[in-house]
N, C-alpha and C positions, 0 to 999 in steps of 0.2 A: 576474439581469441580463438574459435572456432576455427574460424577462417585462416589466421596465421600458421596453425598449428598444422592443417588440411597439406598447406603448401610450403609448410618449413622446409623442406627438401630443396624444392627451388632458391628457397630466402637464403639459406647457406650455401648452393654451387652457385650464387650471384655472388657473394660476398668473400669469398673463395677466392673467382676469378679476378674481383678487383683488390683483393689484399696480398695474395702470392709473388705478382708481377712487382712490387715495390721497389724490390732490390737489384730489377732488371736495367737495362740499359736503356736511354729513353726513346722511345720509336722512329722511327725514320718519317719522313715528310710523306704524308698518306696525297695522292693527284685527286682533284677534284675535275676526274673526268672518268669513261667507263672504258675498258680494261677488260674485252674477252669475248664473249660468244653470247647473241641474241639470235633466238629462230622461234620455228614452228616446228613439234615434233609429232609423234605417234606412239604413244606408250602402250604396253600389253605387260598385264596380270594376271596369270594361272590363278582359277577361283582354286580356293582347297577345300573349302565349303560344302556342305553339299546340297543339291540342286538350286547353285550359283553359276550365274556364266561366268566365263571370264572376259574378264573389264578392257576394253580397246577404247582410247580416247587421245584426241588429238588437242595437244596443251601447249603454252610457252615454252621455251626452252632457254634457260638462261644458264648459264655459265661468267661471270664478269663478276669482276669488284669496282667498286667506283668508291674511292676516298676509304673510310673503314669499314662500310659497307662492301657485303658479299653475297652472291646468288650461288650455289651450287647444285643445282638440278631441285632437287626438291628440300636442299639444307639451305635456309636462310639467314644473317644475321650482323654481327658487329664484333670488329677485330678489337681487343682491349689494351693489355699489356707483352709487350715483348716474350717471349717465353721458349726457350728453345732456340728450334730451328722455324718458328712461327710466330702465333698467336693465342693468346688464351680468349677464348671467341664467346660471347653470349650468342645462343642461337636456337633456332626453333625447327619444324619439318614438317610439310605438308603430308600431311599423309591422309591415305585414301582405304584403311584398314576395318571400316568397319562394314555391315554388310546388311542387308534385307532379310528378315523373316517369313516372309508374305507369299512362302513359297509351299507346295505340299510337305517338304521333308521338314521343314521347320515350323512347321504351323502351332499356334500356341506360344512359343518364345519370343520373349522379348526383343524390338533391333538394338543391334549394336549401331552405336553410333561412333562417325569418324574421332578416331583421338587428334588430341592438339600438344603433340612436345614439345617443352620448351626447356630449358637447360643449358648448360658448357658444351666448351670442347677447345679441338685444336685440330690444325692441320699441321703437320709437323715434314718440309720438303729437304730432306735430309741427302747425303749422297748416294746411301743405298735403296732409296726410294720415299714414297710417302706416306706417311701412316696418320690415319684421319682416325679420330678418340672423339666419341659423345657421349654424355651422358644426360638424357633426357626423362622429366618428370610430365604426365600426360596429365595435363589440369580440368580433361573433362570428366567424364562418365567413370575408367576404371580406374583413376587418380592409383595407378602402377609406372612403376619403371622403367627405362629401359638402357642398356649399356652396349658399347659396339665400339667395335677397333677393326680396321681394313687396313691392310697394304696393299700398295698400289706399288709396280715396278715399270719399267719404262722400254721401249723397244721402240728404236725410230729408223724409220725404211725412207727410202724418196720420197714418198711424197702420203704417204702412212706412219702414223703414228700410233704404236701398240700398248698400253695399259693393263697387263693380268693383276688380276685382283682378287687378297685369300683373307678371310676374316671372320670374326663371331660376334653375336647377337645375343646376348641375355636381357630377358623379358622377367618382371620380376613375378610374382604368384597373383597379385594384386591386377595387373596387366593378362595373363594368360586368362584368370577366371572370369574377367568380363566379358573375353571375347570368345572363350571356347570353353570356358565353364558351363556348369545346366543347375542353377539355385533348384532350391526345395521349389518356390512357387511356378520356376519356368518347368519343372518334373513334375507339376501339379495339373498344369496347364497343357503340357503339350504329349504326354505319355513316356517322356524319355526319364532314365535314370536320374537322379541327382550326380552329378561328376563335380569334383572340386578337385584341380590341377593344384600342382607346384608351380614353381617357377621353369623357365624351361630355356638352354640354350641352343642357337643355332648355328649351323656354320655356312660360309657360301664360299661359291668359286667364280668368278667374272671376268669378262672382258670388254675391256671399252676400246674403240677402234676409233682414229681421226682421219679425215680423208683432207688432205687439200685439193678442192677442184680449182680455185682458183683464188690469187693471192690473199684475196679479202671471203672469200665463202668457202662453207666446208660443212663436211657430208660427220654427222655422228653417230656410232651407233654404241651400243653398251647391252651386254645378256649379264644376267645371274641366276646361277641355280644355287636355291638354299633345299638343306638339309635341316624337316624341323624338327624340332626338339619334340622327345619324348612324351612330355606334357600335353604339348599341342596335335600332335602325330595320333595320341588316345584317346582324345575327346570323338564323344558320339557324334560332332557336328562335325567333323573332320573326317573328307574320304582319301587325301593325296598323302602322301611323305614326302612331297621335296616342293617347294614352291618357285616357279620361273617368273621373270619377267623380264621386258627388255622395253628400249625405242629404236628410235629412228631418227636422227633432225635434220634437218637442213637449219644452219645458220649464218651470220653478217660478222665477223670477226672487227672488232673493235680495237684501234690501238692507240 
């Protein structure tokens, strides 16, 4: 009971996503073949941390659907019921957000460990552009929230294709305090204040850029700068206001 009750959250946006779509239209013939972009890239993360580096790591690059299956850089998952101008999607996110203690500024506190969300969503490819909706529950350590809407708009040159990109981020209180919170025991431990955040919204601005070098391969690259949120912006463990990151890929276009 414990346990259901831990992750009701996720139990009802599963149940959600498969009971809404009923009165949808029935989906079109999903190809059981792959459907987009596989490479090698170079990703870079502004630590906000403090005496954290920042994270340079060279990873998969996927982009492609195959059947109802979808890869979208670091969003994973399965397309469900019709819905819109898309899919109502079960889906999850690699994410790389938690961080080392084992540093002089941090010494005494606990680490954070990577979250794992998992959750809905939708990609929604409409005519004034595309607006990508998740709502993810992190089932590890700070069993917090997280919610995000991005638009995507489209710009296509010869042989470049442009993507600006404007959206926000809400992290629920339960999310912000694990990771930039300071408990009474880690203020016990490590000399710093006790801090207990709210929840905390962010906003970013991005661009993804497509290069075709040639018919079948092509150059990716994508930056975003966020502006964080108040909550997170005040935490003692936090020296930055805005957090960047970008890649690089080179990938194999699939058709």
């Amino acid at each position: 009971m414990k346990i259901f009750l831990r992750h009701r959250w996720v139990f009802v946006c599963l149940c959600t996503a498969l009971l809404s779509g009923t009165a949808q239209t029935e989906a079109t013939e999903f190809k059981m073949q792959i459907d987009g972009d596989i490479g090698l890239g170079g990703y870079y993360t502004r630590s906000i941390v403090k005496d954290n580096p920042d994270a340079l790591s060279a990873l998969p690059y996927m982009d492609f659907k195959y059947s109802r299956m979808f890869a979208r850089i670091d969003t994973f998952g399965v397309k469900t019921l019709e819905f819109g101008y898309g899919y109502l999607e079960l889906a999850g996110r690699f994410s790389q957000d938690g961080f080392n203690t084992n540093v002089p500024e941090l010494e005494g506190l606990e680490k954070r460990q990577n979250s794992i969300p998992l959750g809905v969503g939708t990609l929604q490819v409409t005519p004034i552009g595309g607006f990508m909706i998740n709502a993810f529950h992190d089932i590890n350590k700070s069993q917090g929230d997280v919610f995000e809407m991005i638009y995507g708009g489209r710009l296509r040159l010869p042989r470049v294709t442009l993507y600006p990109l404007l959206g926000a981020e809400y992290r629920s209180k339960e999310y912000v305090r694990y990771y930039y919170g300071i408990s009474a025991i880690d203020a016990a431990n490590s000399g710093y204040a006790a801090y207990e955040p709210a929840g905390a919204v962010t906003s970013l601005i991005g661009l993804i850029a497509e290069v075709r070098l040639t018919d079948d391969y092509y150059l990716n690259l994508n930056v975003r700068h966020r502006w964080l949120g108040d909550a997170i912006r005040r935490s003692p463990l936090v020296d930055q206001r805005y957090l960047d990151t970008g890649y690089i890929a080179l990938s194999y276009r699939f058709r």
